[in-house]
C-alpha positions in Angstrom: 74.6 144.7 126.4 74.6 141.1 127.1 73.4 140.3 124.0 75.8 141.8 121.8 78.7 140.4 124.4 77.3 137.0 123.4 77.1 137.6 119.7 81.2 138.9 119.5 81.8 135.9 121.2 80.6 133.5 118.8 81.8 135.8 115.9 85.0 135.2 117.1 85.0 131.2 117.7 83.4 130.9 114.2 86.1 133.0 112.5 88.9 131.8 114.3 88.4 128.2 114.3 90.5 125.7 112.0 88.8 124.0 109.0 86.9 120.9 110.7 88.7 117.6 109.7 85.6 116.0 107.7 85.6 119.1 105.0 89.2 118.6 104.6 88.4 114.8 103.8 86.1 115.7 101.7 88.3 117.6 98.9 87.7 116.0 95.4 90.6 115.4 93.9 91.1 117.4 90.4 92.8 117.3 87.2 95.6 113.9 86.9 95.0 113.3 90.1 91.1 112.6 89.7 92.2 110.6 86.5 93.0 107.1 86.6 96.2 105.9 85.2 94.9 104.6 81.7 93.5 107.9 81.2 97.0 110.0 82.2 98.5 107.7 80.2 96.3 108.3 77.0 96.6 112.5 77.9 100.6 112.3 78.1 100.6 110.1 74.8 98.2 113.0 72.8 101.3 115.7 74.4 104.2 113.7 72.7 102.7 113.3 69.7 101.6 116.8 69.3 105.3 118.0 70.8 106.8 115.9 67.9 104.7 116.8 65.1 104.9 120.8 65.9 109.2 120.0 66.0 109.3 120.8 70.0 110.5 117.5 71.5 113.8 116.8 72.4 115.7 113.4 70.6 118.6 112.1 72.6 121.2 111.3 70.6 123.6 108.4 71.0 126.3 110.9 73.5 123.5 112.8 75.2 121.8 109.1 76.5 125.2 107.7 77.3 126.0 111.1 79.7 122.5 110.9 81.1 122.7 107.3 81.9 126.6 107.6 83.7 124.9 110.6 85.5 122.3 108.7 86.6 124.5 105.5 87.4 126.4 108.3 89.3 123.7 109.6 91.6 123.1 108.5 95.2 120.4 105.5 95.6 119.0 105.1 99.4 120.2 101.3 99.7 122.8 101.7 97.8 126.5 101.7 99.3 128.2 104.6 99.2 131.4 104.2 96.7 134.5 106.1 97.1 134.6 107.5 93.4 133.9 106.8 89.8 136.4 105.4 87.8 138.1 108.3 85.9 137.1 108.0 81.7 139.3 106.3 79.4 140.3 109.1 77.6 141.2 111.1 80.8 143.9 108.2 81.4 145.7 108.8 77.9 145.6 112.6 78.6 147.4 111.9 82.1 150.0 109.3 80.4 151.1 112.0 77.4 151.9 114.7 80.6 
């Protein structure tokens, strides 16, 4: 009886116990992450120029680079002061003046 006490016990501890730290310092990193950056670089490269030859890449045009770039001069920074509001576009102002 004693024996099998003993033997739940440890079946317990050994089930219930948290992954020890030094297998958790031991992962190996895997796919970009185990690359170094040259390498990623080189993988990314191959993907455009296979996403551009099979006609599946997107091409900003002249409007849709000028919207993402306001957008993004639009977004919040950290260290960046807040401003009240963007200035309203141009042809907003000419729509408000002919009301």
């Amino acid at each position: 009886m004693k024996n099998q006490t003993q033997q739940n016990q440890m079946s317990s501890s050994v089930a219930s116990s948290p992954m020890s730290e030094t297998s958790a310092q031991e992962k190996k990193k895997r796919g970009f992450a185990a690359m170094d950056r040259n390498q990623v670089q080189e993988v990314a490269r191959k993907g455009g120029m296979a996403a551009h030859r099979a006609g599946k890449a997107h091409e900003f045009n002249s409007e849709e680079a000028r919207a993402a770039g306001r957008k993004g001069g639009l977004a919040w920074h950290p260290g960046r002061p807040v401003q009240e509001q963007a200035p309203a576009p141009v042809s907003a102002e000419i729509d408000q003046d002919r009301a």
